[in-house]
N, CA, C and O atoms as CSV, one atom per row, in Angstrom:
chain,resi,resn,atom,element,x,y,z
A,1,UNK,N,N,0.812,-1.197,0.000
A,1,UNK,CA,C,0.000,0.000,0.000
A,1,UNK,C,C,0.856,1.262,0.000
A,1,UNK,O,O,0.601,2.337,0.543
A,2,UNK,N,N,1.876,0.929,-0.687
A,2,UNK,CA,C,2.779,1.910,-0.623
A,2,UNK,C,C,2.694,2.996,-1.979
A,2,UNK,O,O,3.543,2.949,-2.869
A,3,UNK,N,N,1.608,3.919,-1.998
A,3,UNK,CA,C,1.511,4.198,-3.028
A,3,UNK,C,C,2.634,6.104,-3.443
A,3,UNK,O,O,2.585,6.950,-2.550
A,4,UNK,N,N,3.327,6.388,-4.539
A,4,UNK,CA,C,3.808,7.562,-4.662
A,4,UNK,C,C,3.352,8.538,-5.269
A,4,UNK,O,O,3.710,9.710,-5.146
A,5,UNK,N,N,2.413,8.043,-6.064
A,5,UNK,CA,C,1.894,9.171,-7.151
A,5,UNK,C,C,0.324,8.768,-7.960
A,5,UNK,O,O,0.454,7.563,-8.182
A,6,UNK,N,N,-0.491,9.016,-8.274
A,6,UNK,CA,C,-1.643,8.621,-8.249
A,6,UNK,C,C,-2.307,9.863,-9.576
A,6,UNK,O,O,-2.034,11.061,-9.654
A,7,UNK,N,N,-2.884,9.346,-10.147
A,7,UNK,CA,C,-3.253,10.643,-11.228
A,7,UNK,C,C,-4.503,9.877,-11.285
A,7,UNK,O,O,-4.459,8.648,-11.337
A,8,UNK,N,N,-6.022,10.753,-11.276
A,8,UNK,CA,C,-7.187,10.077,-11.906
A,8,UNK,C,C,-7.713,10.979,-12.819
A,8,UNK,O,O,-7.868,12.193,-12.684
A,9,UNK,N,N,-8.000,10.183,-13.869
A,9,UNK,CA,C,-8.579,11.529,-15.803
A,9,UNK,C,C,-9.985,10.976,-14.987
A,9,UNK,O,O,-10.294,10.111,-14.168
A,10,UNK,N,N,-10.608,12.060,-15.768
A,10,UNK,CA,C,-11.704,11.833,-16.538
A,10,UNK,C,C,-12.227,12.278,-17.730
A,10,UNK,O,O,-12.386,13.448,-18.076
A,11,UNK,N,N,-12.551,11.010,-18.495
A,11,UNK,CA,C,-12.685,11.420,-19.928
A,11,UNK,C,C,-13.465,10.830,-20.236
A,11,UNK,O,O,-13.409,9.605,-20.345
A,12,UNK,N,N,-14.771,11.778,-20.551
A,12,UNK,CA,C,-15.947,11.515,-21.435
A,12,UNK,C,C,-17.094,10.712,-19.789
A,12,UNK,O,O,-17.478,11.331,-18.796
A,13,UNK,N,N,-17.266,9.551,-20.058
A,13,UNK,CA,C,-18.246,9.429,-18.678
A,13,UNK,C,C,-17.352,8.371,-17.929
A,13,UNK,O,O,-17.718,7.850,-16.876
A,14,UNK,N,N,-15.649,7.974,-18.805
A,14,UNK,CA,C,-15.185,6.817,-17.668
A,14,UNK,C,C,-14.350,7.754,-17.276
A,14,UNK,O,O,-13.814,8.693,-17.864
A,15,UNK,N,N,-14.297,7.102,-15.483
A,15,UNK,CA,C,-13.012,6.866,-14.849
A,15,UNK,C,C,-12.098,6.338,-15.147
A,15,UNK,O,O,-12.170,5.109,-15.123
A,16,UNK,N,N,-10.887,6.923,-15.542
A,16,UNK,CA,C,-9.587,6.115,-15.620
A,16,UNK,C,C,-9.102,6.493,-14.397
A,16,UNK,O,O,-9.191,7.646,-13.975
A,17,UNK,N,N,-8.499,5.413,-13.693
A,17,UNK,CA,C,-7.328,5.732,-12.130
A,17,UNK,C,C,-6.168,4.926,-12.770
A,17,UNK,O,O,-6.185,3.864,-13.392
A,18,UNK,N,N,-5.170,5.746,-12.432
A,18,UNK,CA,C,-3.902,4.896,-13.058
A,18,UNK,C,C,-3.089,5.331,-11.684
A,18,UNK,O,O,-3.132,6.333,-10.971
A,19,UNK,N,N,-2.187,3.873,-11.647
A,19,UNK,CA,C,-1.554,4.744,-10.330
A,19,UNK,C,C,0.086,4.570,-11.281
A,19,UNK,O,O,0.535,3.559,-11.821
A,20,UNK,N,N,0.592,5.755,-11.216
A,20,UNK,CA,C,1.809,5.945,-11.887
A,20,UNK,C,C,2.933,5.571,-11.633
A,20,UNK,O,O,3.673,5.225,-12.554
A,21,UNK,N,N,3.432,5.538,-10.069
A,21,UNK,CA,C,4.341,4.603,-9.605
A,21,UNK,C,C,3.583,4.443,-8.242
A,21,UNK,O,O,2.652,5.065,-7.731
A,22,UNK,N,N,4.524,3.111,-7.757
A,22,UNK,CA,C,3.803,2.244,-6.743
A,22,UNK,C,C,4.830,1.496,-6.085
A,22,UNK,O,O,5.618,1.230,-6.992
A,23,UNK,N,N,5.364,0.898,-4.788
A,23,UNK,CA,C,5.893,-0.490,-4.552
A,23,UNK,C,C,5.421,-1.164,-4.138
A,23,UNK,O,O,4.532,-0.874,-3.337
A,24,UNK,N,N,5.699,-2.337,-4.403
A,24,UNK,CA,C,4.543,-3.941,-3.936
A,24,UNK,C,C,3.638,-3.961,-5.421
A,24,UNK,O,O,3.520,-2.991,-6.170
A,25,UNK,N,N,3.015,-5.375,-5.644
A,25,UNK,CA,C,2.553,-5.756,-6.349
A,25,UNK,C,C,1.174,-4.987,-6.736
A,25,UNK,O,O,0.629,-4.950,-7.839
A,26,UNK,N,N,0.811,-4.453,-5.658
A,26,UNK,CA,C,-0.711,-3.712,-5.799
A,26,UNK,C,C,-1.200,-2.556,-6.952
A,26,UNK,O,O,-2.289,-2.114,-7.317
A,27,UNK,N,N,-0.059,-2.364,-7.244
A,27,UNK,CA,C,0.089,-0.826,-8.211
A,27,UNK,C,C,0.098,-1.889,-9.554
A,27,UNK,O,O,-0.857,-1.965,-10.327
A,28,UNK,N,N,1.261,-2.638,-9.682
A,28,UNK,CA,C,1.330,-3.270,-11.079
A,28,UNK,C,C,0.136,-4.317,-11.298
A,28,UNK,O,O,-0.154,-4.799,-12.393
A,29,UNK,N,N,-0.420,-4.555,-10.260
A,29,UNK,CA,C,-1.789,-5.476,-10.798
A,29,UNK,C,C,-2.852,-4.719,-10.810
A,29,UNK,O,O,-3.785,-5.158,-11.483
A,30,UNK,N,N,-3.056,-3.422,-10.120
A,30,UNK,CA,C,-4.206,-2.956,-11.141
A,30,UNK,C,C,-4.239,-2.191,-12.841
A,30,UNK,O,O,-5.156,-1.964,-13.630
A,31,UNK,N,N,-2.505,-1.927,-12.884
A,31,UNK,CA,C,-2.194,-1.464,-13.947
A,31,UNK,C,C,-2.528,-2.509,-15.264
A,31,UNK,O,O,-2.807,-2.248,-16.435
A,32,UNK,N,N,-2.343,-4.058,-14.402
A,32,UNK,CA,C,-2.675,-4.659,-15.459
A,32,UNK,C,C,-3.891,-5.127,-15.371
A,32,UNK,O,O,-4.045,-5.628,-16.485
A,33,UNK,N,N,-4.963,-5.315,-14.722
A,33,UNK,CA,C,-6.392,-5.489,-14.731
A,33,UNK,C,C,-7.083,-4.208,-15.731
A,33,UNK,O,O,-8.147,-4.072,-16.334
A,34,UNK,N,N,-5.980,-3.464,-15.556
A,34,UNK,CA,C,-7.057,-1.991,-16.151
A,34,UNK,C,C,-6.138,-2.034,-17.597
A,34,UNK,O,O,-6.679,-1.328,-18.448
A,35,UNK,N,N,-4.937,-2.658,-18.062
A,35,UNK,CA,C,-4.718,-2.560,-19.512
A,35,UNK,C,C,-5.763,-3.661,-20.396
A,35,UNK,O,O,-6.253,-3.585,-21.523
A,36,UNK,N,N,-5.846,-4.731,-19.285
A,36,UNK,CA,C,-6.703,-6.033,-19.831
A,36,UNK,C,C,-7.604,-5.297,-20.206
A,36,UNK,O,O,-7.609,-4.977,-21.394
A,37,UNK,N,N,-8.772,-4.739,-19.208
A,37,UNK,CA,C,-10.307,-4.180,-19.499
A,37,UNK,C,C,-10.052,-3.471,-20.734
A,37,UNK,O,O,-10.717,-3.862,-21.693
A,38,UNK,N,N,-9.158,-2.416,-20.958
A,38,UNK,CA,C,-8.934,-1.491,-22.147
A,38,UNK,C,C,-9.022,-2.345,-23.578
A,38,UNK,O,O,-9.596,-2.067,-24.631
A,39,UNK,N,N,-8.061,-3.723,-23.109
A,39,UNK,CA,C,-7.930,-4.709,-24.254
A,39,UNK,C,C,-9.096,-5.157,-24.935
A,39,UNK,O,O,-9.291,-5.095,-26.149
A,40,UNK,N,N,-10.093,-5.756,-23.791
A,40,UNK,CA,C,-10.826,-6.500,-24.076
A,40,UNK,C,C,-12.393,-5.521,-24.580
A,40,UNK,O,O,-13.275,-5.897,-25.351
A,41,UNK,N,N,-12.301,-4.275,-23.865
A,41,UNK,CA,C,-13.320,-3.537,-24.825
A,41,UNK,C,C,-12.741,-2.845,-26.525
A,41,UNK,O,O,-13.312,-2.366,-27.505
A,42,UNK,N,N,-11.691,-3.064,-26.238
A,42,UNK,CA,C,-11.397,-2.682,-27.662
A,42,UNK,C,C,-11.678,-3.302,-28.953
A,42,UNK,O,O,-11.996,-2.783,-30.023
A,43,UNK,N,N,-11.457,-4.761,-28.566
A,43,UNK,CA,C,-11.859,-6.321,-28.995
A,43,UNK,C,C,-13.289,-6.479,-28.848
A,43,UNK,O,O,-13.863,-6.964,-29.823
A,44,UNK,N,N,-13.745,-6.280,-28.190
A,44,UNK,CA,C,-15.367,-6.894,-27.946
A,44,UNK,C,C,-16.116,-5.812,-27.956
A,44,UNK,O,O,-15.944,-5.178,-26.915
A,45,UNK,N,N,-16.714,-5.421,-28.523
A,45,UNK,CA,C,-17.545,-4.128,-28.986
A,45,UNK,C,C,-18.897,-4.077,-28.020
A,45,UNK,O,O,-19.650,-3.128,-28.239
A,46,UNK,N,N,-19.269,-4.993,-26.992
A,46,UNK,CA,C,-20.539,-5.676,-26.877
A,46,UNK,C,C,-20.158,-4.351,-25.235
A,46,UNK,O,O,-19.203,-4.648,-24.518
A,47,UNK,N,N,-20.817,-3.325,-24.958
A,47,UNK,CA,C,-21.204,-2.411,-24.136
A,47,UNK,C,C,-21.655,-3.026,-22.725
A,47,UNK,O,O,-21.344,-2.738,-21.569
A,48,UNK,N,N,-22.579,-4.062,-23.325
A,48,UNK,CA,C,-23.387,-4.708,-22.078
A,48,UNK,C,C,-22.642,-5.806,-21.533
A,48,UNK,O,O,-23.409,-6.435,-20.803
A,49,UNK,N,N,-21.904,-6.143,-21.543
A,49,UNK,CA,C,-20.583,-7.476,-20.897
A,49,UNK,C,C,-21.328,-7.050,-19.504
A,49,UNK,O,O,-21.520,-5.856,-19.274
A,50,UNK,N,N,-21.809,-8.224,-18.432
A,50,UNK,CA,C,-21.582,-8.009,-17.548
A,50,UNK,C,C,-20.379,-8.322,-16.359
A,50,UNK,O,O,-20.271,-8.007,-15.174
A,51,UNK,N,N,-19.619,-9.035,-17.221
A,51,UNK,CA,C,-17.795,-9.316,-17.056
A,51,UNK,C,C,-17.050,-8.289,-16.732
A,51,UNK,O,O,-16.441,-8.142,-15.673
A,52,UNK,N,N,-17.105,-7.274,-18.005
A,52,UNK,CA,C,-16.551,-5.936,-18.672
A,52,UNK,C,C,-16.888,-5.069,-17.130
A,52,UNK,O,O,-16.064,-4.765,-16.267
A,53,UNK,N,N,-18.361,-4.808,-17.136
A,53,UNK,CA,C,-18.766,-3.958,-16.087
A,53,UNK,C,C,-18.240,-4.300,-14.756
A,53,UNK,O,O,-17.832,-3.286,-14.189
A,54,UNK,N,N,-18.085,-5.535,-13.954
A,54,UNK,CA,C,-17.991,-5.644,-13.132
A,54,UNK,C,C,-16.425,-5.549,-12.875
A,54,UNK,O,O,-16.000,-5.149,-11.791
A,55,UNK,N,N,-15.773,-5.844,-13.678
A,55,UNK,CA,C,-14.282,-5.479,-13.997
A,55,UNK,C,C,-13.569,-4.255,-13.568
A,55,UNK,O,O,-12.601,-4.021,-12.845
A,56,UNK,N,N,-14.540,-3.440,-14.399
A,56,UNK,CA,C,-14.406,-2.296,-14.462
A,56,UNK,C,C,-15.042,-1.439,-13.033
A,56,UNK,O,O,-14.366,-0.509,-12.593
A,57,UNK,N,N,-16.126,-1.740,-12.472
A,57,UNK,CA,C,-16.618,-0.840,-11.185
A,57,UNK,C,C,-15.430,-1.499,-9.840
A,57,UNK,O,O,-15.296,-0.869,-8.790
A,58,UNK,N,N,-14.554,-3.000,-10.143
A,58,UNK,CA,C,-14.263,-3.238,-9.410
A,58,UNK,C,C,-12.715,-2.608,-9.318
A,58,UNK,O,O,-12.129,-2.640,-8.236
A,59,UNK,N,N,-12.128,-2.078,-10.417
A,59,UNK,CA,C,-10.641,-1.340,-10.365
A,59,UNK,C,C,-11.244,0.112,-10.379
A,59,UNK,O,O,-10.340,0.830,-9.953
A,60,UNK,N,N,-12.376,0.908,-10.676
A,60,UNK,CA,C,-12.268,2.342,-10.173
A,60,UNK,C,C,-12.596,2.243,-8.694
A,60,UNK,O,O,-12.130,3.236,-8.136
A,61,UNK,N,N,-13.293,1.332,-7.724
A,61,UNK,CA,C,-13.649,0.870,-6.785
A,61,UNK,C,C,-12.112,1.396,-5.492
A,61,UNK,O,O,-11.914,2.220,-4.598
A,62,UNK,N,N,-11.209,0.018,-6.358
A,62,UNK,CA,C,-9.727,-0.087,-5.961
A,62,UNK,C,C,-8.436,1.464,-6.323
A,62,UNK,O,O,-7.329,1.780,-5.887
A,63,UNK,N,N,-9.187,1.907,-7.101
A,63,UNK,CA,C,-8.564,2.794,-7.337
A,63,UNK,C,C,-8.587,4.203,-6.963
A,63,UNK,O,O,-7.776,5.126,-7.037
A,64,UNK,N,N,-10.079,4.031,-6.430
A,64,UNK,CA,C,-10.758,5.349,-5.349
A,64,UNK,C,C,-10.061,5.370,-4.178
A,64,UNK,O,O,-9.711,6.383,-3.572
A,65,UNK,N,N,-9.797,3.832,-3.759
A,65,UNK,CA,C,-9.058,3.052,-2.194
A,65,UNK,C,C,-8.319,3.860,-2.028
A,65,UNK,O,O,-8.342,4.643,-1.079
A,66,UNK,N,N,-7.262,3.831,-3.188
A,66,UNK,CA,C,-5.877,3.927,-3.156
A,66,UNK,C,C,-5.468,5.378,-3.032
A,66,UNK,O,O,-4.432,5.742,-2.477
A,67,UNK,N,N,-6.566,6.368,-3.720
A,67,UNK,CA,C,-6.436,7.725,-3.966
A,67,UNK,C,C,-6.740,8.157,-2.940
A,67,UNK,O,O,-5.977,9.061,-2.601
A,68,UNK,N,N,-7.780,7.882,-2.003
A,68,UNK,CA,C,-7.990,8.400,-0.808
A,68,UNK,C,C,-6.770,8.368,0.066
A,68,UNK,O,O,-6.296,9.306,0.708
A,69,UNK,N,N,-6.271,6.925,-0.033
A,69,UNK,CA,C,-5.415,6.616,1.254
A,69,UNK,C,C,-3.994,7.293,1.125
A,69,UNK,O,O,-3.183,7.451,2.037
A,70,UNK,N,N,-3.847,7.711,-0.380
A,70,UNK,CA,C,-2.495,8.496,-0.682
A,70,UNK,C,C,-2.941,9.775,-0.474
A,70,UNK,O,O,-1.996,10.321,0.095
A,71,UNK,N,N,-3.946,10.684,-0.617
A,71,UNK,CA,C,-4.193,11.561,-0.192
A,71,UNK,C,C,-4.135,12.139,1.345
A,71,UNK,O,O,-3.917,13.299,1.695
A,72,UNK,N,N,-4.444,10.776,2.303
A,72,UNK,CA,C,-4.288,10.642,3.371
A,72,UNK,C,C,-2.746,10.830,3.591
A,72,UNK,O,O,-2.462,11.643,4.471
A,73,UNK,N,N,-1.863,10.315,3.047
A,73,UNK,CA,C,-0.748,10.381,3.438
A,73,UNK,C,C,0.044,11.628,3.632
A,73,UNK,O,O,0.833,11.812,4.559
A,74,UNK,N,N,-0.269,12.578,2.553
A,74,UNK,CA,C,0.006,13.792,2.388
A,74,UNK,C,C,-0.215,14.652,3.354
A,74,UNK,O,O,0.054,15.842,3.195
């Protein structure tokens, strides 16, 4: 939970949270849960996935966590 830097866009109606650097595994596995989701809507055109969605509410979810608690740190 060691997080250093944290940037969240918003563009258009999604949340993107990217956490920019990180140590421990926690930073690089949502980086890659959230390149997958990017992948797989790019590939699968289908809006209504309820895979996709739950994917997705569950890393801005994790990624709200993380922003708070680095904010906290400050």
């Amino acid at each position: 939970m060691f997080v250093s830097a944290v940037t969240i866009l918003l563009s258009k109606q999604w949340y993107m949270c990217k956490i920019t650097s990180s140590m421990g595994p926690s930073g690089k596995n949502l980086d890659y849960f959230w390149n997958l989701l990017k992948f797989l809507r790019k590939h699968d055109a289908e809006e209504s996935d309820p895979y996709l969605i739950n994917l997705e509410a569950i890393i801005i979810s994790i990624c709200k966590e993380k922003c708070i608690e680095y904010l906290q740190l400050e």
